[in-house]
N, C-alpha and C positions, 0 to 999 in steps of 0.2 A: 710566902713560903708555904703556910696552909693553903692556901687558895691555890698553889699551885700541883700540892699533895693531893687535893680532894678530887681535881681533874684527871690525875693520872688515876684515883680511884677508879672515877667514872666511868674514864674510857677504859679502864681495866675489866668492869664491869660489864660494860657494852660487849667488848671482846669476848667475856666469858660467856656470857647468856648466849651472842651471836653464833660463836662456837658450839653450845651445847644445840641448841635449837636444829644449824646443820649435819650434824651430828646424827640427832636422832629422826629428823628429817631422811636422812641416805641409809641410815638402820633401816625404817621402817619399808622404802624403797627396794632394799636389798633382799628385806625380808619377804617382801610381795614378789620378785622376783624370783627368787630361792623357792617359796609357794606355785608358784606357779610352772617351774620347772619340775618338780616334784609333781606336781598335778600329770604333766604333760607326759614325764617317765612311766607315773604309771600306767597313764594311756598304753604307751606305747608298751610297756608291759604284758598289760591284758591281750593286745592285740596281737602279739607274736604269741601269746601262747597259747590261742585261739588258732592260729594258722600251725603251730605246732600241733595241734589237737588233731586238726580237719586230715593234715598229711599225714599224721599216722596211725589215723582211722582208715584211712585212702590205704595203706599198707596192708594194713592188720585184712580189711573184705578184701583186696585182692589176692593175699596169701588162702586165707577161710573159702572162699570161691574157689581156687584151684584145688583145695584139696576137697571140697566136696566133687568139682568134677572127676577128677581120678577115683576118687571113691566110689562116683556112677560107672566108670568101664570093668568090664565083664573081664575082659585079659586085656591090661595096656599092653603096649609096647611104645617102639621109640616114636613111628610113625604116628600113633596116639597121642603121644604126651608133647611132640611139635606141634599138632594140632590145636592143642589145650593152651599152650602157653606161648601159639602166636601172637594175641595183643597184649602179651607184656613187654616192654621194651626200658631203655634206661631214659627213656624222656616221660612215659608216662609212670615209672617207677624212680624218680630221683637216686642215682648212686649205686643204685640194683646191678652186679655185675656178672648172675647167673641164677638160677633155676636147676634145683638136681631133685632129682627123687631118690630117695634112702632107703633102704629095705632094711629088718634084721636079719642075724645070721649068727653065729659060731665058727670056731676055727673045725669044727666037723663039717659046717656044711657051707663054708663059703666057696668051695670050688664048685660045688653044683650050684649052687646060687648065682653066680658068674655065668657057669654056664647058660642055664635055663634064659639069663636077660641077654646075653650075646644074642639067645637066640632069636629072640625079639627085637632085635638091632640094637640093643645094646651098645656103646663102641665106647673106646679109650676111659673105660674105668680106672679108679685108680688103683694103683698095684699095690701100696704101702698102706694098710689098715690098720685103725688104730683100735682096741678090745679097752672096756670098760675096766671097774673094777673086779666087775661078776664073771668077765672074759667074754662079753659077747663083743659081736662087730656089728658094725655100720657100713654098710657096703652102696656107696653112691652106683646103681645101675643107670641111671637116667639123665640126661642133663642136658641143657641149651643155654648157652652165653645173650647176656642180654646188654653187652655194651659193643658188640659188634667185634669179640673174640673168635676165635679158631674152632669152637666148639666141643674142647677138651673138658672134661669133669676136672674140675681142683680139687686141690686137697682142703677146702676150707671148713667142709664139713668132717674133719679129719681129726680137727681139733681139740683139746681137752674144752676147752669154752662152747664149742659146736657141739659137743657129743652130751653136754650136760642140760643143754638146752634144749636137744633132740628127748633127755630121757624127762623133762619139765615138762614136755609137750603131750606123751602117753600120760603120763599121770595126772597132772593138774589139768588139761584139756586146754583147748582154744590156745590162741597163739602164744608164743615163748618167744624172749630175745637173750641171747647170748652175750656173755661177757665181752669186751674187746678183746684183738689181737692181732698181732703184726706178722701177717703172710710172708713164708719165705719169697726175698726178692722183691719186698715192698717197702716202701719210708713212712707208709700210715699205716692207721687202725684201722682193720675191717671187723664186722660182727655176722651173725647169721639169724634170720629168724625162720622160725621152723613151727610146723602145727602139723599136728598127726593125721594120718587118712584112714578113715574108717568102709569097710566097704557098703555098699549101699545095693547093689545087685550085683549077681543074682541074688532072690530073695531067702535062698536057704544061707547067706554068706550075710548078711544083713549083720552091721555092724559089729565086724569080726576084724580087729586090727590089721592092715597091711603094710604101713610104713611110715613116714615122713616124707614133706613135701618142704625143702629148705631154700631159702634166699637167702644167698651172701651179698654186703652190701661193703663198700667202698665207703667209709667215715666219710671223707671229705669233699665226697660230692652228695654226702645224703641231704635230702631235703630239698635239694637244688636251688632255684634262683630266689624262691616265695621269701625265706630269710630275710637275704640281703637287699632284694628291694624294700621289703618295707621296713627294716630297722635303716636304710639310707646311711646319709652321714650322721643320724644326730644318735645313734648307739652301734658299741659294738656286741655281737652276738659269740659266744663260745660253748660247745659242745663239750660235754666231760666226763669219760668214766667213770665213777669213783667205790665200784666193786673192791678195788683193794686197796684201797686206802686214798692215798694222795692220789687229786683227781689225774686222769691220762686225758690230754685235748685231742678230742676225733676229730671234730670238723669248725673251722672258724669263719664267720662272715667279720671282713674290716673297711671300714668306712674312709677311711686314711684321716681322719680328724682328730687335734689331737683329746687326751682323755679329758674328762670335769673330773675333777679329784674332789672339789668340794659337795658332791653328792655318790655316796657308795653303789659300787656295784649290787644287784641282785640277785641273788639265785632261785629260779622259777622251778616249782615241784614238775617233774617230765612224768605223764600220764600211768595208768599200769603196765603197761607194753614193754617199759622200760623203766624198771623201779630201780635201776643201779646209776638212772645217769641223772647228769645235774645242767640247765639249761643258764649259763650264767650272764648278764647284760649288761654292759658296762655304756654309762653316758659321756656321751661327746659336747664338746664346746658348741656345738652350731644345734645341742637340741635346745636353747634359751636362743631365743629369736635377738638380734640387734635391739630392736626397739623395746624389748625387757631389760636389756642388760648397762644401759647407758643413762637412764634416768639416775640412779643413784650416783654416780659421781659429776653427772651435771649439778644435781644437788648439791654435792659437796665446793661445785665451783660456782653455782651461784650464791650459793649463801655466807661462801668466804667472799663472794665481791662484795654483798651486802654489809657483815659484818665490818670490810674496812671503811666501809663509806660512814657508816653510822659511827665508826670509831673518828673517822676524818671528821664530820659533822660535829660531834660533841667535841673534840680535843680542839680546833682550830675555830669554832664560834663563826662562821662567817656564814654567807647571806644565802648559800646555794642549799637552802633545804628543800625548795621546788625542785629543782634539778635531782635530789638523790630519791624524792619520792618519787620523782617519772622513770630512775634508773630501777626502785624498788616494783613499783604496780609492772615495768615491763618483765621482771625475773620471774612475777609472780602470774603475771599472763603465758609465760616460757613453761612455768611447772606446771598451769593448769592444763598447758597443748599437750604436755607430757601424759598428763593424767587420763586425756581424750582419746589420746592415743593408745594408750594400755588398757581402756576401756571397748575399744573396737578391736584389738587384740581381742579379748575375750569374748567377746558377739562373736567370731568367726570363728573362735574355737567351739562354742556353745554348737552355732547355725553345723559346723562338722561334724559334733556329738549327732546332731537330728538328721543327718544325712547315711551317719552309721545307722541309724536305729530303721530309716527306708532302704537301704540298699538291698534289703531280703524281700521285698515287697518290689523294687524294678527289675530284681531279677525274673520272680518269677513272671511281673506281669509281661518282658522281654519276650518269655518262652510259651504265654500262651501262643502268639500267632504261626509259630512252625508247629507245636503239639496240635494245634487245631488245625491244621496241613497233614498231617500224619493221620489224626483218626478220620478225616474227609476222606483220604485217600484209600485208608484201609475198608471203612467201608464204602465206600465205591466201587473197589474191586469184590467186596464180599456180594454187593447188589447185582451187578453184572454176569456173575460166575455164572454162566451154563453147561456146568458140569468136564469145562478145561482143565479145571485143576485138580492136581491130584491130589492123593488125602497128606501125603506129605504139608502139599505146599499151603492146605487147606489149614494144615496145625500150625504152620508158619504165622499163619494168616490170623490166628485167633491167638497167638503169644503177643503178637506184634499188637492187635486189640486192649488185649488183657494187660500189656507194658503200658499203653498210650494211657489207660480208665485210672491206671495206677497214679503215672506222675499228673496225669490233672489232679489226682484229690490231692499230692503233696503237694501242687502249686497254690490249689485253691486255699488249701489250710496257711500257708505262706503269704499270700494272699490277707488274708482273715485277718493273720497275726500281725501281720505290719500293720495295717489299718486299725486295728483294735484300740488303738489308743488316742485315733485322732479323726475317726470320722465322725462328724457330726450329727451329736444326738436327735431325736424325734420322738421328744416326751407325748406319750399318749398313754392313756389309761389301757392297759393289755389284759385282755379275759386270759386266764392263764388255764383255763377249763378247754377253752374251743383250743386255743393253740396246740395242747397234748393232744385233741382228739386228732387234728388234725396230722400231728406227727405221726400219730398212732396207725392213723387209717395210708397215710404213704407209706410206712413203712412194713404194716402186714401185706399193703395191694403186692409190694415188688418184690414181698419174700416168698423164698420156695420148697421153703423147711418143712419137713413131716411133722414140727412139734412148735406150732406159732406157741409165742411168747404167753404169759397169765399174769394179765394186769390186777393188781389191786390196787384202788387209789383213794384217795379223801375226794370230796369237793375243793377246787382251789380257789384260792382268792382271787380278786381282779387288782392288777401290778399296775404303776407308776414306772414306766421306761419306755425304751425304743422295743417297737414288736419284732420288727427284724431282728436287731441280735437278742435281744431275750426268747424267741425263737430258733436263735442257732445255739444261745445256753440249753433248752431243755433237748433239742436232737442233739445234742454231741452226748449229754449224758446217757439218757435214754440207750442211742445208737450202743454206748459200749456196755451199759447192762445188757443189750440184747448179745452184741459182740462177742464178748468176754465169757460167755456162758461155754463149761466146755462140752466140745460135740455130741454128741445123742441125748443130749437134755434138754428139756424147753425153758424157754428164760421164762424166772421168775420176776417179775417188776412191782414193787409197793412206794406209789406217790405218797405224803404223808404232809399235811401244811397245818402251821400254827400261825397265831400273830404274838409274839415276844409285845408290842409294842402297839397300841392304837392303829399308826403309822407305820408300820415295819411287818411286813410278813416272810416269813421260812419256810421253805418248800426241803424235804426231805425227798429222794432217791433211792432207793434201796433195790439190790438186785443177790444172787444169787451164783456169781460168778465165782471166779480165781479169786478174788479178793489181792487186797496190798499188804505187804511186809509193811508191819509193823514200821521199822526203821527209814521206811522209803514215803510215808504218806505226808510229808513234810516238803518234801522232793519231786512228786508227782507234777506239782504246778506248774513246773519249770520249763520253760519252752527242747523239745530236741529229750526229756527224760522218759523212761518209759520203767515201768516195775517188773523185777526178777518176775517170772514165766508168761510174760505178754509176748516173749519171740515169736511165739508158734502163731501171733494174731497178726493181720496186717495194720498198719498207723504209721504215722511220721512224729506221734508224740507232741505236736502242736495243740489235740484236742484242748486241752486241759487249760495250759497254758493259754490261750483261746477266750474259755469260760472265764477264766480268772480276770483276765483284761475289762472284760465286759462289764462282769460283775461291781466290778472298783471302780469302774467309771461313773456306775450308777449310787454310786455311793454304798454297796453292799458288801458283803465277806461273803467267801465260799470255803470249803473243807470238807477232808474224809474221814470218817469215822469206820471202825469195824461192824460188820453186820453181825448179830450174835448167832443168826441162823445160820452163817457162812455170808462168804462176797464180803461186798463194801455198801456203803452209807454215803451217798454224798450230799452235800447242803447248801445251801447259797440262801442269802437274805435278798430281799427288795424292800424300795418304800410302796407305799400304797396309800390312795385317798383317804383321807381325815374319816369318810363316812363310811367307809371298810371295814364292818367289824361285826361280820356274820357267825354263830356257833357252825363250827364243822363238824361233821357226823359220817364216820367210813361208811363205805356204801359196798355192796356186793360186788363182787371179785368179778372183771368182767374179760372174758376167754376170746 
């Protein structure tokens, strides 16, 4: 009777231990799964709100574009503003349903105001104007449909949510986006975005306010297809007002899949363009791939098969213990293909991280061969010209030049930046003396400034790196001290080197320039950022971004500091030779 107690202990035992073990076996399974889903959301995260970013930056310069060109014409009219706002359409504008130009007005002067743009072909205005709180109007004279309407002005800009966003637009500047609202005669939310025209000629009229340039937009086609393809079946994506309180859905992409309850939805902060909406992301069953999702309850059934054999085995004493360990080594040859497999699962997720981080580098490199088809061609025709052409076609001819010179430097920098991280080094000991002269002496030969640049520098040390890109660190710097200096002044430039370290030397930068906000020199590095009053300079904002790559490759730190004389301070580390360790002595300022 004891002996036959102590058995059912044992196998009680076995049972229990077997149990826990699968258990936490399919926990632990679960939990990598669950991890990894989570990994993968927020991929996909980032990425819609990066393509959220890109489309309604696409918005924001096309609306800022239009209204500087109306702000170039001397006296629009209708004929004018068709011309201007022919390549807008609702394919290259997602959801965009028309184009109106706004004038102000008073209930004094809107019949002459009427009048005056009729006369300019003005046509089907709208008759019902709506007057602020101060009593002014907004009087749509201008307008072109951009989804292939009748051509009639709407009332969208009519609206209390339009009109507040028209008066956000004079005041605060640069572009505004209006509340949602539900057009008479429609079952969605539309909004308007709007930015003020200031005039630009003639020059006695030189930024002298003349109106509003407003896009009404259609919620539920905005953004168009970019959404939904890449959030697919494994999220869904929802759009949502929530200016007044409980959010209003504008626009929804649905994957038809049903939802994962067990991982929450997100809601992604929606850029400044739109500080009232909320981008929300709910995950689908098909974003956990099959082969993440079925190891854990295979666990749980093989190690219930295990646990009853090993219960069978102890409880019944009999001879088959060969047989339940060829059943056990095969469960455990099963977990380990499981485990092979969840590990090439993540190789292929890793190898698609690396293929996001090139895809900016095969674009550009894609685009050099038609860019370099463009400026052949352009100057080609500038070579051959015997005085055919006219000075018109002549300007034509030198935009079309001066566009081509442009996007080569943004490819090249694109170019730079994807590569920056993985091409391989060519450690050489780098005089870092000849390399500036020689930036120096390229960059005064091709400059054509009344007031060359005034170098002061140290002696520099001789660097441990690759000379090519430790040669494109000192011209990018350099280049924007010279850059950055504002017009009729000559750039000032102070080289400055230390060695911190036997092995470690610091090259200082200093220039004379705009200088960084305070708040923003943390931010500079950043690929694509650029600091409060760089507009008026041309860049793509990769420089930096650029240096930095470089820098950390080599094992160094870069940063900015304020210059106390004005401008900036920039500085980067290198290693250098063991036997590197010469006193430096400033030397005469050289013009």
């Amino acid at each position: 009777m004891a002996g036959r107690h102590r058995s059912a202990l044992v196998i009680g035992l076995v049972i229990l231990l077997g149990a826990l073990g699968t258990g936490l076996s399919a926990v632990a399974l679960h939990l990598s799964a669950r991890d990894w889903s989570e990994r993968a959301f927020a991929q996909k995260l980032d990425i819609l709100a990066k393509v959220v970013q890109a489309e309604l930056v696409q918005y924001a310069v096309a609306l800022t574009d239009l209204s500087a060109s109306i702000g170039a014409q001397p006296a629009l009219d209708a004929a004018g503003f068709t011309a201007i706002t022919a390549p807008m359409n609702g394919e290259r504008l997602p959801g965009a349903v028309e184009v109106t130009y706004v004038v102000p007005a008073t209930t004094a002067t809107a019949g002459d105001v009427r009048a005056t743009w009729r006369a300019r072909g003005g046509t089907d205005v709208t008759p019902d104007l709506t007057t602020d709180q101060a009593g002014a109007l907004y009087v749509p004279v201008l307008g072109r449909p951009l989804d292939g309407g009748s051509g009639t002005i709407h009332g969208g800009t009519q609206t209390t949510e339009a009109i507040t966003a028209l008066q956000r637009a004079r005041t605060d500047g640069g572009v505004t986006t209006s509340s949602t609202f539900e057009p008479a005669g429609s079952a969605g939310r539309s909004f308007v975005m709007a930015a003020a025209v200031h005039a630009t000629t003639p020059a006695a009229e030189a930024g002298r306010f003349r109106g509003w340039v407003a896009m009404t937009f259609e919620g539920r086609r905005f953004l168009g297809m970019p959404v939904g393809l890449i959030g697919g079946d494994q999220v869904d994506v929802e759009f949502a007002d929530i200016s007044a309180g409980p959010p209003v859905t504008i626009a929804t992409w649905t994957s038809g899949a049903p939802t994962d309850h067990n991982l929450p939805a997100r809601a992604v902060a929606v850029p400044a363009q739109l500080p009232h909406w909320q981008l929300t992301v709910r995950p689908t069953v098909r974003l956990l791939p099959a082969t993440q999702s079925w190891p854990a309850p295979i666990a749980l059934i093989v190690g219930g098969v295990i646990t009853v054999l090993l219960a069978t085995l102890t409880g019944t004493l009999v001879t088959s213990r060969d047989r339940a360990l060829r059943r056990v080594d095969q469960a455990t040859a099963e977990l380990r293909d499981d485990i092979q497999r969840r590990e090439t699962v993540e190789q292929q997720l890793r190898r698609r991280e690396e293929e996001l981080v090139g895809f900016a580098g095969v674009v550009a490199h894609d685009l050099r061969n038609p860019l370099a088809n463009v400026i052949g061609f352009a100057e080609l025709i500038s070579v051959i010209d015997d005085g055919d052409l006219s000075d018109k076609q002549c300007n034509y001819l030198t935009r079309v030049r001066g566009s081509a010179a442009l996007m080569q430097h943004l490819i090249d920098d694109l170019l730079a930046y994807a590569t920056a991280d993985n091409t391989a080094l060519r450690i050489n000991e780098v005089p870092l003396d000849e390399l500036v002269d020689s930036i120096l002496d390229e960059r005064t030969a091709h400059s054509s400034s009344d007031n060359p640049p005034t170098i002061n520098r140290d002696p520099l040390p001789t660097a441990l790196g690759d000379p090519t890109l430790i040669r494109q660190v000192l011209d990018n710097l350099i280049g924007n001290a010279i850059k950055y200096t504002p017009p009729g002044r000559a750039a000032e430039i102070t080289l400055h080197a230390t060695t911190p370290t036997p092995t470690t030397c610091r090259i200082e930068i200093a220039d004379r320039g705009i200088g960084i906000p305070e708040a923003q020199r943390a931010e500079v590095f950043n690929a694509f950022t650029r600091a409060d009053g760089s507009e008026r300079y041309a860049g793509t904002g990769l420089g930096l971004a650029i240096v930095q790559r470089i820098i950390e490759r080599h094992g160094g730190t870069v940063g900015v500091d304020p210059n106390p004389e004005g401008g900036s301070r920039f500085w980067f580390t290198l290693p250098t030779p063991a036997h590197t360790g010469a006193v430096l002595q400033p030397s005469n300022p050289v013009r």
